[in-house]
C-alpha positions as CSV (number, residue, x, y, z in Angstrom):
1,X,209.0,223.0,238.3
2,X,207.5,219.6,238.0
3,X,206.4,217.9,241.3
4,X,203.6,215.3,242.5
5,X,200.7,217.7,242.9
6,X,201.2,219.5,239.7
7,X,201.1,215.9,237.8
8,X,197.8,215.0,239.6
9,X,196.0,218.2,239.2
10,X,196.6,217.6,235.0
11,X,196.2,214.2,234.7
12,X,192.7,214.9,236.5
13,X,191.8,216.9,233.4
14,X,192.3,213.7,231.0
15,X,189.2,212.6,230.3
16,X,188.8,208.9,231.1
17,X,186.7,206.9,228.1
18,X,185.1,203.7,229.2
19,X,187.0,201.5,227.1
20,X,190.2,202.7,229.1
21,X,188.4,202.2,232.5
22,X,187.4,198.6,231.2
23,X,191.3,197.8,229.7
24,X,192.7,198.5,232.8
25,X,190.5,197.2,235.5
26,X,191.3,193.8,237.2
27,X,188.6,191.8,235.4
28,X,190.1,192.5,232.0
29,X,193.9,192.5,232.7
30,X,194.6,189.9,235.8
31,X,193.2,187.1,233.4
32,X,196.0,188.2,230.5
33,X,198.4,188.2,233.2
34,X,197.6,185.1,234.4
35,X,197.7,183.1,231.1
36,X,200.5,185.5,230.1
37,X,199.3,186.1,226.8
38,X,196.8,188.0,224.6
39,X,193.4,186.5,223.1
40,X,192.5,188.3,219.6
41,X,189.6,189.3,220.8
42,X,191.6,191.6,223.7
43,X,194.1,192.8,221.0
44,X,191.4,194.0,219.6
45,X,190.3,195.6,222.1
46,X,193.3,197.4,222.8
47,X,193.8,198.3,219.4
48,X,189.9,200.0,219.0
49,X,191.3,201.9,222.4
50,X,194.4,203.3,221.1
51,X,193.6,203.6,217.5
52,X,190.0,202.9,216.0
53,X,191.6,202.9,212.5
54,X,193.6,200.5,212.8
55,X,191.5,198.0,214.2
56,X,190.7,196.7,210.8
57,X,194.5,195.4,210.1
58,X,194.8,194.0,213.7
59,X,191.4,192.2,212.6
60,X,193.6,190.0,210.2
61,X,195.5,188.7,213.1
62,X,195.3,184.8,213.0
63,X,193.9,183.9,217.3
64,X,197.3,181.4,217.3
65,X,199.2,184.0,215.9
66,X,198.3,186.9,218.7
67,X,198.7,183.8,221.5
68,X,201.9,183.2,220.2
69,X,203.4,186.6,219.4
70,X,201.9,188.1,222.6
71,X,203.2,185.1,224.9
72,X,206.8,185.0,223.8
73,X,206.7,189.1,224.5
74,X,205.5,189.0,227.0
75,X,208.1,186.7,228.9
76,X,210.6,188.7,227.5
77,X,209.0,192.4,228.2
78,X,210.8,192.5,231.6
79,X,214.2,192.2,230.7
80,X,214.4,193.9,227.0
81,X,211.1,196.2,226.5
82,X,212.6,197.1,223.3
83,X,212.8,193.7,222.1
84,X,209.0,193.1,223.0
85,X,207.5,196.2,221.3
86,X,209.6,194.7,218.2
87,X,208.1,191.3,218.4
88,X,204.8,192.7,219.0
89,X,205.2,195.2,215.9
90,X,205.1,191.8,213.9
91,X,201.3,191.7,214.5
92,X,199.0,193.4,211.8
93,X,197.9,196.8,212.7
94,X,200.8,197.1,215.5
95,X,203.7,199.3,215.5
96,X,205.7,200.4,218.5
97,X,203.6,203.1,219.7
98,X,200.0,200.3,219.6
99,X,202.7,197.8,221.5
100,X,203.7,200.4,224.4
101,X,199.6,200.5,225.0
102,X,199.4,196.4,224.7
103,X,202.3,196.5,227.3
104,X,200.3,199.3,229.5
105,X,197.2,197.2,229.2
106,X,199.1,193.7,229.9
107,X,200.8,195.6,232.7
108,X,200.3,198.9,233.9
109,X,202.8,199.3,236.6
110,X,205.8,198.4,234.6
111,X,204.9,199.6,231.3
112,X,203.2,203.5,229.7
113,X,201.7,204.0,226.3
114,X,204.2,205.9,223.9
115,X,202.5,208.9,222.1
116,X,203.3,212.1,220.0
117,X,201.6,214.0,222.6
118,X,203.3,212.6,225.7
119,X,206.6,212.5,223.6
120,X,205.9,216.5,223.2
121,X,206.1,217.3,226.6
122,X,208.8,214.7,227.8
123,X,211.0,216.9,225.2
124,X,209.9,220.2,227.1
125,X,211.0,218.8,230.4
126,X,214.1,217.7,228.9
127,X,214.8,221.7,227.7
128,X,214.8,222.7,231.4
129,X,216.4,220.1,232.8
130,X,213.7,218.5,234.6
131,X,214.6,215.1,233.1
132,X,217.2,212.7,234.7
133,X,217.2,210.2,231.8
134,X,218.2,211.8,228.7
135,X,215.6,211.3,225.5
136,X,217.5,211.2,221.9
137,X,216.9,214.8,220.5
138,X,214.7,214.6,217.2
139,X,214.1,218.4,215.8
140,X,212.7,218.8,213.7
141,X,209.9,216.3,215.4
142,X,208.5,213.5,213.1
143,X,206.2,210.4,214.5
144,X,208.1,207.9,212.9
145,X,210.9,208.5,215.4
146,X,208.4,207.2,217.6
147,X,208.0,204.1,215.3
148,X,211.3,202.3,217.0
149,X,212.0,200.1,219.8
150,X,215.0,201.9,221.3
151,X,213.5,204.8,221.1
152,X,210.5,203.3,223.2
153,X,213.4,201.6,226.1
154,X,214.5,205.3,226.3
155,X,211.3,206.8,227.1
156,X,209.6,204.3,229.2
157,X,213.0,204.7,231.4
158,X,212.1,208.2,231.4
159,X,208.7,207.9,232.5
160,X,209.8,205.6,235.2
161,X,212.2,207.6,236.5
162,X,210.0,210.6,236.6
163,X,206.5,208.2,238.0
164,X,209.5,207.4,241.1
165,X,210.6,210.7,241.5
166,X,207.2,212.1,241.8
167,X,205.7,209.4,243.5
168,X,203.0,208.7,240.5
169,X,201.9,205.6,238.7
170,X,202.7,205.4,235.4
171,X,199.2,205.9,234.1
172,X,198.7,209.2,236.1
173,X,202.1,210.3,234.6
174,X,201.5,209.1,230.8
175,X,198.0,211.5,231.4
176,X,199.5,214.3,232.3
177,X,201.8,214.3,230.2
178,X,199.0,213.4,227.2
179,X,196.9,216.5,228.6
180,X,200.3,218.5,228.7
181,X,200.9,218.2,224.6
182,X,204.3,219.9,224.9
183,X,203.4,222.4,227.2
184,X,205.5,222.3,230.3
185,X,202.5,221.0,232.8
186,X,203.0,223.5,235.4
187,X,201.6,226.0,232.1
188,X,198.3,223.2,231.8
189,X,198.1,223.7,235.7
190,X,197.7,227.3,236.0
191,X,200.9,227.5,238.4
192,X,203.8,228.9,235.9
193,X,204.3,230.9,233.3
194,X,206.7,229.1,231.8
């Protein structure tokens, strides 16, 4: 069974790059807060963090364009999550997965990353009822389901509900659940034989 220590003692296995130390320390996302948008330069950034490969398209991002995309989402982020990984999709080198990291990065309390990985084990917890917010079923499993906003409103509910329950933040949640990769973390622990 899922609890608080099980979720620490996993996500203390992720193994923390300095780019993600440097994306979600104060210095680098209290000024994006503050202006409440994104500078090319820190899409960028985020982009080269979550996927190097695509750092290239996100490269062809016009500086007003990211201002003005990221801004208007991020006003709107609180209310309709869905709605802001859309907008943000409308950036080069951004689909809903890269926006669930921009919103992470813009604001790591509210908002997770959305990953296979993560998505894996969220579906495992779901099979033993260890979920209280019910993720759309999607056997047999294919990323693109990952690829839409709804999809991305259910599962950030789902990791909020589950960051509450077990008196996490959402980061330490969303890296368990990345070290987990389907496998029920209790198994990743060493404390069930799932």
């Amino acid at each position: 069974m899922l609890n608080r220590d099980i979720i620490k003692r996993v996500a203390a296995k992720y193994e923390i790059k300095d780019k993600e130390v440097e994306l979600f320390s104060r210095d680098f996302g209290t000024p994006i807060r503050q202006r409440g948008y994104l500078q090319r330069g820190e899409l960028l950034d985020i982009v080269g963090w979550k996927s190097a490969r695509q750092t290239p398209n996100a490269g062809e991002n016009e500086a007003k364009t990211v201002r003005c995309v990221t801004r208007f989402a991020f006003q709107i982020a609180k209310e309709t999550p869905a709605a802001a990984v859309h907008l943000l999709s409308y950036l080069k080198g951004v689909q809903v997965r890269m926006a669930s990291a921009i919103l992470a990065v813009f604001d790591p309390r509210r908002y997770t990353v959305m990953d296979k990985r993560a998505w894996k084990t969220l579906q495992t917890l779901q099979r033993r009822d260890e979920t209280r917010v019910p993720l759309p079923t999607t056997e047999p499993f294919s990323e693109t389901h990952l690829d839409n906003p709804d999809i991305f409103s259910q599962y950030l509910c789902c990791c909020r509900e589950l960051a509450a329950r077990h008196k996490v933040d959402l980061r330490t949640l969303d890296r368990c659940l990345w070290v987990s990769n389907g496998r029920h973390p209790a198994q990743v622990a060493g404390v069930d034989d799932c």
